[in-house]
N, C-alpha and C positions, 0 to 999 in steps of 0.2 A: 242775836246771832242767827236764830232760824225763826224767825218772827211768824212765816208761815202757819208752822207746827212746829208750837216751843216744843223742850222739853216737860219733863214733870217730875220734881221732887218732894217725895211722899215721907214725910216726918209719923211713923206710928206711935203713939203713945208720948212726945216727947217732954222730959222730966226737966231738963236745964234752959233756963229763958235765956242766957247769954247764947247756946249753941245753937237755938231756933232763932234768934237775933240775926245772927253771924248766917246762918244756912237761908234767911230771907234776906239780905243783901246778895249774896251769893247770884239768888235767882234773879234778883232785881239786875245785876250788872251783865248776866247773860240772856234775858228774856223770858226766862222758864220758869214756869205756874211751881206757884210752893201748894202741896196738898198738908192741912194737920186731921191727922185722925185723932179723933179725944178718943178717950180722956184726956184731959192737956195736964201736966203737973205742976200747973202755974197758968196765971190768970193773964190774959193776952192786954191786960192793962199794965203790968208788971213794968216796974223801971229799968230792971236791966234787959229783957223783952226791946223794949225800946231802945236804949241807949245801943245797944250792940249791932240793932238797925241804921242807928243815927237818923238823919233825915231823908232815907232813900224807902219808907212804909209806902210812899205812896206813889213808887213805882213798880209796886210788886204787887200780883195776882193772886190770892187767898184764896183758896177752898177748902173749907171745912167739911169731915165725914163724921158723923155720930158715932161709928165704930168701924174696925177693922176690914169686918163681916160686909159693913154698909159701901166701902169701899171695893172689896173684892166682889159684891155683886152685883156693882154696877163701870166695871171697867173690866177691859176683854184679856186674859190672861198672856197671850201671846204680845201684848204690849207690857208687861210686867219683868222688873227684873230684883229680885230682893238681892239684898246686900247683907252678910252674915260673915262672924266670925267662926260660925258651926260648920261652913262647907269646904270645902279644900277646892274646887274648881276659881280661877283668878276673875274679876273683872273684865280684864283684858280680851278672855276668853269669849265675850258674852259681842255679838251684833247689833249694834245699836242703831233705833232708827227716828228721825222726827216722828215726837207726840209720844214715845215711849216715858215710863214712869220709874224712877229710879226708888226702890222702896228700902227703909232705913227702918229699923227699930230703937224701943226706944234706950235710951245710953247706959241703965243699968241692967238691962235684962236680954236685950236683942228682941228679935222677934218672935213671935209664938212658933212652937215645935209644931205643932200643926199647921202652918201654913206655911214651914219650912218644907215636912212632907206633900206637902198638900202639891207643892211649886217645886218641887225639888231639882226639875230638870230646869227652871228657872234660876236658882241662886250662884251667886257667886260671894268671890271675896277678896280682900286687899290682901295679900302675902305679907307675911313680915318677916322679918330674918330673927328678930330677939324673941325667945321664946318664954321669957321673963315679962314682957309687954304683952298683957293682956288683950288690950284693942288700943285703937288711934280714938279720937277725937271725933265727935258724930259729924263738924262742922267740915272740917279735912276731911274723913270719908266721903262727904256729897261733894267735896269740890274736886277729890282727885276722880270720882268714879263721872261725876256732869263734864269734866273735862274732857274723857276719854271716849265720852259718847258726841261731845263736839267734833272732836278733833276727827274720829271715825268718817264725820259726815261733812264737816268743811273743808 
């Protein structure tokens, strides 16, 4: 879709192989680099890893970071946008621009409290209406928030 300057979605810490599955097809069918920061919570051999990819692994971009830290010092903040259930500011709200990193925590925990403060004029989040529904699905997060930084720009 912007093949130029893809996007970048940044999986931190993530726990379930089916939704890093599901979230690297995602990138594979719009062009944009999947980042995982480890610790991973499953072994990137893993079956359902695979199977929720199908056979579209090897059109997708992998970058691995050693840690969170290892990530946040070497990519420029103002290309950064964290996604949280902790901020009350929407998605929507957020400018998005080719080469930007859409960053995700991981599904039981979100992302650290400190690099929510740390980025704070950075975060955004999906609105819900049910207040009974804790969060959405880590997989649906990166594709309704990768969509909305598409569509801004095509």
């Amino acid at each position: 879709m912007l093949k130029d300057k893809p996007f970048n979605v940044v999986l931190v810490e993530p726990e379930i192989p089916p939704n890093t599955g599901t979230v690297a097809r995602l990138c594979g069918a719009t062009d944009s680099v999947l980042h995982l920061v480890k610790p991973l919570g499953f072994s990137t051999d893993d079956k359902h890893l695979k199977r929720a990819g199908l056979d579209y692994w090897k059109y997708v971009k992998i970058v691995y970071w050693e840690s969170i830290e290892d990530f946040l010092e070497n990519n420029k903040s103002e290309k950064l946008h964290f996604l949280s259930k902790k901020v009350k500011r929407s998605y929507t709200d957020a400018e998005y621009k080719p080469g930007d990193f859409l960053v995700f925590g991981k599904e039981t925990k979100g992302l650290p409290g400190s690099v929510l403060e740390q980025y704070k004029n950075r975060c955004y989040t999906i609105p819900m209406s049910n207040p009974n529904i804790r969060s959405i699905n880590l997989s649906i997060a990166a594709g309704i928030v990768l969509y909305e930084a598409i569509r801004q720009n095509n």
